[in-house]
C-alpha positions, 0 to 999 in steps of 0.5 A: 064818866057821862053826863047827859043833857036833856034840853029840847033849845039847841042854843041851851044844849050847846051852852051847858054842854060848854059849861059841863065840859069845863066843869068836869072835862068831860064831853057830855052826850046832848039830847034834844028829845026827851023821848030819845033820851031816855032810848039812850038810856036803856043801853047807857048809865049816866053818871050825871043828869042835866035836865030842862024842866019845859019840853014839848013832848015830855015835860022834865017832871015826866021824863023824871017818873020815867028814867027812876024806875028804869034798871041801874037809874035810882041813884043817878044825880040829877041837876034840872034847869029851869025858870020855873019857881012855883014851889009845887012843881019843884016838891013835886020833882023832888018827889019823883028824885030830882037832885038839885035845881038850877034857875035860867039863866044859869050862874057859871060859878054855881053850875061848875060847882053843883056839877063837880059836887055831884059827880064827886058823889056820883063817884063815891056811889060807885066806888061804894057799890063796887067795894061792896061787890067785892065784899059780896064776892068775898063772902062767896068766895070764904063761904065756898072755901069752907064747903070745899072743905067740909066735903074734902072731909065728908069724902075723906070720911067716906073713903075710910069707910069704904076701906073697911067695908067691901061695899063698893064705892059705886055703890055710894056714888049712885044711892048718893043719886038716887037720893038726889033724885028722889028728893028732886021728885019730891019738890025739895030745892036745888040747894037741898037736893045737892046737899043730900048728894054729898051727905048721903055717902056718909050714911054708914061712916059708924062701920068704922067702929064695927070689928073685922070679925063682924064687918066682913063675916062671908055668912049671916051674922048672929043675934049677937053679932048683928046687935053690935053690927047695928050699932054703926048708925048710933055711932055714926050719928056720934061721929057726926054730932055737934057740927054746924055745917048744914052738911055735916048735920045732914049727914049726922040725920041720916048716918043714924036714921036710914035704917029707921022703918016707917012702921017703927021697927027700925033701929036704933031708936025705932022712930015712925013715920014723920019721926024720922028725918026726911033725910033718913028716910029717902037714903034707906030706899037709895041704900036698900034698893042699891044693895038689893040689886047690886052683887055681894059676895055673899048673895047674887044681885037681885033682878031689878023687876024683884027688887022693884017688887021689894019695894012696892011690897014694903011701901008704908012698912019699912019705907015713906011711901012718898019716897016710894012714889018719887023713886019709882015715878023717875023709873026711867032714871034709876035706870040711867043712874044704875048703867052708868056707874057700874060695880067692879068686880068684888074684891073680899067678903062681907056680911048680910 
């Protein structure tokens, strides 16, 4: 601990510096200018001030107005020493934070005392301070247990799909990318952007529950068969349902709602425009521009200049046309993102 005295009379520096010693053990940092005290302070924290009230550069009042608002300095107990008695100059330090007054001469049983009391509490203080930074940590820390296993599980779910759907998993690495960076263009926060990055691979967890026969068909389905293949995003959206994890809930808004069309042609609930979670509707332009442009076996990749084109035609039909102009507007890393997560080389068939 410190303490820092501030009196512009050497003989008074050297008194209360004894007594300060003796009172507390501590060697005090003595200051006979209040200018060059408060130098002093912006690169240290006393734990206890002693201040005369009668300075000729700057009076204790105004070095008090001073040192307040300094960082790190609003609670530091402050003793100011004086012969001064005017009850308005003592309200008015009170005002500007003094914490007890001495009256010159100075009592040594009352100044050992006054200077103990304060430090005791200076110490408290900071034992308080530092508890609640480790309950802050601690939080931190719980809070980033929980999202570590909320994305364990997320990354588990989508694992299990894309074991039962040959798309690969490159391609749910960069649509989850893509819809970052969509949502960046966007203007959303850091904080949602990252949480769209690790909800987006679940967008189509409900192929789950889609059968072999269907799910991995090598041709185009049927009217039939597509009306069951539909089905994945209302049951990925049951899967999901009913979490309080911001994760999961996002997750749940878009495993149901990114084969949603602006136009309202979508499915499974044919919602329109702003209907449709925001979520929902930067993944379907992530997820169809990845499948168009990526190879399957069942269709050839399309050439990127096409499957821009696709796009651009369908801005406003099937797709949020603000989330046409954010994707396309970051061209240059599309890209980027693209290149840098090739696929691998199919491995089975799957159906259009």
């Amino acid at each position: 601990m410190s303490i820092l005295i501030v009196d512009d009379n050497d003989t008074n520096l050297s008194l209360l510096a004894t007594l300060a010693g003796k009172a507390s053990s501590i060697e005090p940092v003595c200051m006979n200018d209040p200018v060059d005290a408060l130098y002093w302070c912006e690169s240290h924290v006393p734990d206890l001030v002693l201040l005369d009230y009668r300075m000729p550069s700057l009076s204790g009042n105004e070095f008090l107005s001073i040192f307040r608002k300094m960082p790190g300095m609003a609670n530091i107990p402050i003793i100011m020493v004086t012969t001064e008695n005017d009850h308005a100059v003592r309200k008015q330090a009170f005002s500007l934070g003094v914490t007890e007054f001495l009256t010159k001469p100075v009592d040594t049983i009352e100044f050992s005392l006054r200077v103990r009391n304060l430090l005791a509490l200076r110490t408290a203080q900071t034992m308080l301070a530092d508890r609640a930074k480790l309950l802050e940590h601690e939080v931190e820390q719980a809070i980033a247990n929980v999202t570590a296993r909320e994305m364990e599980l997320v990354t588990r779910l989508a694992r299990a799909a894309e074991f039962r759907d040959p798309e690969t998993g490159a391609h749910i690495m960069r649509m989850a990318r893509y819809s970052a960076l969509i949502a960046r263009e966007l203007g959303l926060d850091a904080q949602w952007q990252d949480l769209l990055l690790k909800a987006a691979p679940m967008h189509d967890v409900g192929k789950l529950a889609t059968p072999d026969h269907i799910l991995l068909k090598p041709g185009r389905l049927d009217p039939d068969e597509m009306a069951i293949m539909r089905q994945h995003a209302k049951i990925g959206g049951h899967i999901l349902a009913g979490s309080d994890s911001p994760l999961i809930r996002l997750a749940e808004e878009i495993a149901c709602g990114h084969h949603e069309k602006y136009d309202g042609s979508g499915y499974p609930d044919g919602l329109a425009k702003e209907q449709i979670p925001l979520s929902a509707r930067i993944v379907a332009v992530a997820d169809v521009f990845d499948a168009l442009s990526s190879e399957r076996p069942y269709k050839p990749a399309w050439p990127l200049a096409e499957a821009r084109q696709y796009l651009e035609q369908n801005r406003g039909s099937h797709f949020c046309p603000l989330c046409i102009d954010a994707f396309l507007g970051a061209w240059d890393e599309v890209l980027v993102i693209r290149d840098s997560l090739p696929d691998p080389v199919p491995q089975h068939t799957h159906p259009l």
